[in-house]
C-alpha positions as CSV (number, residue, x, y, z in Angstrom):
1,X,3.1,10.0,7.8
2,X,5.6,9.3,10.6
3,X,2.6,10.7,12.9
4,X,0.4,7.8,11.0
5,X,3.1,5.2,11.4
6,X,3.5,5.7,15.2
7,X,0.0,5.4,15.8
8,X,0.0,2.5,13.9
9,X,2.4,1.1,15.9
10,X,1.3,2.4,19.2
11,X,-2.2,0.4,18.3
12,X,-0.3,-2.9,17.8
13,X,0.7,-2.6,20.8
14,X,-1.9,-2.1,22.6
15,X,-3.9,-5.1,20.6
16,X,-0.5,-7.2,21.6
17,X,-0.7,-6.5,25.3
18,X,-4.6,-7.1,24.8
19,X,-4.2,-10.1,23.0
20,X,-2.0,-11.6,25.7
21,X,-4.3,-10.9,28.4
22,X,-7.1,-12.4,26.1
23,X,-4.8,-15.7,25.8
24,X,-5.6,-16.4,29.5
25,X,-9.2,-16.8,28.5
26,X,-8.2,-18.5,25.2
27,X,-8.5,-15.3,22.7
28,X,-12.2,-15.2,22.4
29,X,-11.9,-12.2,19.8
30,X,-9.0,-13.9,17.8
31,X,-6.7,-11.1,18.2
32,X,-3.2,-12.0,15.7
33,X,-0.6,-9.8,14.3
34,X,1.9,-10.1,11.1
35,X,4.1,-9.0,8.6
36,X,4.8,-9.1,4.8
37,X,6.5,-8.5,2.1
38,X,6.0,-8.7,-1.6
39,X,6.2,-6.6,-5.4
40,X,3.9,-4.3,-5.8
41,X,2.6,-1.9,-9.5
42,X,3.0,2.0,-9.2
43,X,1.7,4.6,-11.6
44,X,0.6,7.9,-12.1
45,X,-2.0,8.0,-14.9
46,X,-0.9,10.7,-16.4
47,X,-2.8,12.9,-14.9
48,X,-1.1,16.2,-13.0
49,X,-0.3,19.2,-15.1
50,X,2.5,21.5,-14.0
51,X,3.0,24.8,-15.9
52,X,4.9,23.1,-18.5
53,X,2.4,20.1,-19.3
54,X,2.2,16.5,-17.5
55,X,5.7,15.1,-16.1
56,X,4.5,11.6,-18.1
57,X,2.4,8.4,-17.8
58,X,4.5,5.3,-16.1
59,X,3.9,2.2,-14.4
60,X,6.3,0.2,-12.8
61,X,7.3,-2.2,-10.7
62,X,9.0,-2.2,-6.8
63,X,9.3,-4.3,-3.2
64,X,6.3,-3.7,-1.0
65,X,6.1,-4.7,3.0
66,X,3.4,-4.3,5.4
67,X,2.5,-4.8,8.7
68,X,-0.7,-6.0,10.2
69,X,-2.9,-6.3,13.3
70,X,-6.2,-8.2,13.2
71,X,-9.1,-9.9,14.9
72,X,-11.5,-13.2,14.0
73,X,-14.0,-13.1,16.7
74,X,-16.5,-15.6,14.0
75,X,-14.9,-18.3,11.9
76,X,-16.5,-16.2,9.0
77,X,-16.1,-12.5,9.7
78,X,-13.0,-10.7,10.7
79,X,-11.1,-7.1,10.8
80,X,-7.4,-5.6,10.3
81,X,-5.7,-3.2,10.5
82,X,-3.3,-2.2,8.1
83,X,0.1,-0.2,7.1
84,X,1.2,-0.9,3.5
85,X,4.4,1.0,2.0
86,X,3.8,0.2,-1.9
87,X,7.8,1.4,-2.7
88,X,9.2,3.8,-5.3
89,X,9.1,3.5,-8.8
90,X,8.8,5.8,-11.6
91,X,10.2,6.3,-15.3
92,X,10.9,8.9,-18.1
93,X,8.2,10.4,-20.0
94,X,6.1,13.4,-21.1
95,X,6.9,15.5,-24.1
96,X,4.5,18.8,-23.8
97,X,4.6,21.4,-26.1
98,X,8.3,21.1,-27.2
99,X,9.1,20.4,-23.2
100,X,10.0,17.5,-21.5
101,X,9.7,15.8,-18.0
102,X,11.6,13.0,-16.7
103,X,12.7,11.3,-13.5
104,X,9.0,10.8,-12.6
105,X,8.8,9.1,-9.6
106,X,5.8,7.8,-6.9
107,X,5.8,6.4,-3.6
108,X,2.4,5.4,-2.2
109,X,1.9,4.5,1.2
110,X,-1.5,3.7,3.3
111,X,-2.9,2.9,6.3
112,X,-6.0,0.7,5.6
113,X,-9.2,-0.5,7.7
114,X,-10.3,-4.4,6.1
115,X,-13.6,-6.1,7.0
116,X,-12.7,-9.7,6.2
117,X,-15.1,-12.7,4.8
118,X,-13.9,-16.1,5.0
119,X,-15.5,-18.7,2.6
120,X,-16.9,-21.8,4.8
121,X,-15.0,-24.5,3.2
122,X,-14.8,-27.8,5.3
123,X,-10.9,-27.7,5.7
124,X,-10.0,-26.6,9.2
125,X,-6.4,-25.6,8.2
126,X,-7.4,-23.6,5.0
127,X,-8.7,-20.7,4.3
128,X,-9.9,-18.5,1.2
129,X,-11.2,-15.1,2.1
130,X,-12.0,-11.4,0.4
131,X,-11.2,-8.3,2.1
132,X,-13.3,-4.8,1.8
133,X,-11.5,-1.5,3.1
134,X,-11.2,2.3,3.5
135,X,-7.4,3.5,3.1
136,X,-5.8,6.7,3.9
137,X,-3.4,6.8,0.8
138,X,-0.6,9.3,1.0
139,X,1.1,9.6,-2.5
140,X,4.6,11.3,-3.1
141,X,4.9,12.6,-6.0
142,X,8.3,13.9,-8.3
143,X,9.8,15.0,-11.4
144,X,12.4,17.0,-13.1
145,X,11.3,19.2,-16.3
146,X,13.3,20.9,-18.6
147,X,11.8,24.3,-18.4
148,X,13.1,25.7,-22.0
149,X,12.1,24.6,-25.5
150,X,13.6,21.4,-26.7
151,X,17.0,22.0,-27.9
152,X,17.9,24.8,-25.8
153,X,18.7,23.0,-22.6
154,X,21.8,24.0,-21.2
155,X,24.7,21.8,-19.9
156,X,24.5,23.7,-16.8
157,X,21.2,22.6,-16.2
158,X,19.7,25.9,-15.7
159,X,17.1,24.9,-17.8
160,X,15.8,21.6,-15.1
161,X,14.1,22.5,-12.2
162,X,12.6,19.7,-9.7
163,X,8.9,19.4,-9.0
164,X,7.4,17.5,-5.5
165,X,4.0,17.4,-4.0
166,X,2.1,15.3,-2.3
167,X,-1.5,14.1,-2.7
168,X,-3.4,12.3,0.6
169,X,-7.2,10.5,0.1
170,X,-9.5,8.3,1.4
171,X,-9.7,5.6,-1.0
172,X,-11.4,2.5,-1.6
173,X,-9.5,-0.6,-0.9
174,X,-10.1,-4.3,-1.6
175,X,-8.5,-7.6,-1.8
176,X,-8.1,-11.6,-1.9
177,X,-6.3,-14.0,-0.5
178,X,-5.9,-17.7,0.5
179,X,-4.1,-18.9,3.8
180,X,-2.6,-22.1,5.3
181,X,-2.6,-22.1,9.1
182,X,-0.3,-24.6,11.2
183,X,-0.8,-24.3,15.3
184,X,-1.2,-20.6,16.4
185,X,0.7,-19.5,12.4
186,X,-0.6,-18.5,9.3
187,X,0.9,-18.0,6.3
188,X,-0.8,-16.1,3.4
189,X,-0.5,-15.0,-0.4
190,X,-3.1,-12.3,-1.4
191,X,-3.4,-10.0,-3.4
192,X,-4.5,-6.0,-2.7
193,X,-5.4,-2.8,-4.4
194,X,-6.3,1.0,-3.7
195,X,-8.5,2.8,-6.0
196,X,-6.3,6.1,-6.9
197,X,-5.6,8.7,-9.8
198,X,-2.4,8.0,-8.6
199,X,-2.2,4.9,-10.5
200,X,-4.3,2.3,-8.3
201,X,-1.2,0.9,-6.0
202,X,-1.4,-3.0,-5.7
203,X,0.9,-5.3,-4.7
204,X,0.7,-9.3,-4.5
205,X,1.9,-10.0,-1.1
206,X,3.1,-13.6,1.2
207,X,2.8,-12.9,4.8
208,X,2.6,-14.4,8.1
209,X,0.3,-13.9,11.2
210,X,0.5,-14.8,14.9
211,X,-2.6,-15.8,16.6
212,X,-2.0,-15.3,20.7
């Protein structure tokens, strides 16, 4: 992922030192870039067996940030790229045949190509738009399981053992959002989902975008 990340990064800056050059002909493609943050909703459905049952069903709650890079070349149609880190959460669950897993924990994170639609409401500093996408989820995955028959844990803990892997997918991504622009600024709330068996990540998000 820190591959992903810097690539990310690498392309915003490339699309920043394009955008500025575009500025001296008045950013025909309507190159921008921005940040957010917000809360996002991680789960796990319930749905990874280890060989002492599942580590539990949660969802739960965390801070999410992302940051963007984008192009409006139309009034109607746009692109962006995208890197979203959804957080950590987890909980305690999952008695399995007498066992039990706890300390089940996810942390989701995606990079994520949008194709942007933009109603045509007659209000030149509004706007409401829906966003369509293909994301490369990577999902961290852990949990600690008590390995022997409920009660013969141990107070040494030789009983626990610690369980981690990691699942990446292209997924389907989508999204809405509305936006209130002021000079060469915009300033968003939306609202974004990945289709996973990892819990489908969202997150309701406020950001802001720079238009060079």
């Amino acid at each position: 992922m820190n591959r992903i990340s810097g690539s990310l990064l690498g392309l915003i800056g490339v699309m920043a030192f394009g955008a500025s050059t575009c500025a001296l002909a008045d950013n025909p493609l309507g190159l921008y870039i921005g940040a957010g943050v917000g809360e996002s909703q991680i789960g796990n459905n319930n749905n990874y067996y280890n060989a002492y049952g599942y580590p539990g069903a949660f969802h739960n709650h965390d801070a999410a940030w992302k940051v963007i890079a984008g192009l409006r070349p139309i009034s109607i149609v746009g692109a962006e790229l995208e890197y979203i880190d959804f957080g950590n959460a987890g909980g305690d669950n999952g008695y399995y045949n007498g066992l039990y897993d706890y300390g089940v924990g996810a942390h989701p994170k995606a990079t994520v190509l949008y194709g942007l639609g933009y109603l045509p409401i007659p209000v030149p500093y509004l706007d409401v738009y829906g966003k369509l996408g293909v994301a490369h989820l990577q999902t961290n995955n852990s949990f600690f399981s008590n390995v022997c028959p409920l009660p013969a844990a141990t107070a040494s803990g030789s009983c626990v053992t610690e369980s981690r892997f990691d699942q990446q997918n292209t997924r389907f991504a989508y999204g809405a959002g509305v936006q209130a622009k002021f000079q060469d600024f915009a300033f968003r709330g939306e609202y974004e989902r990945i289709s996973s068996t990892y819990g489908d990540p969202n997150a309701l998000m406020v950001s802001v975008t720079w238009t060079f």
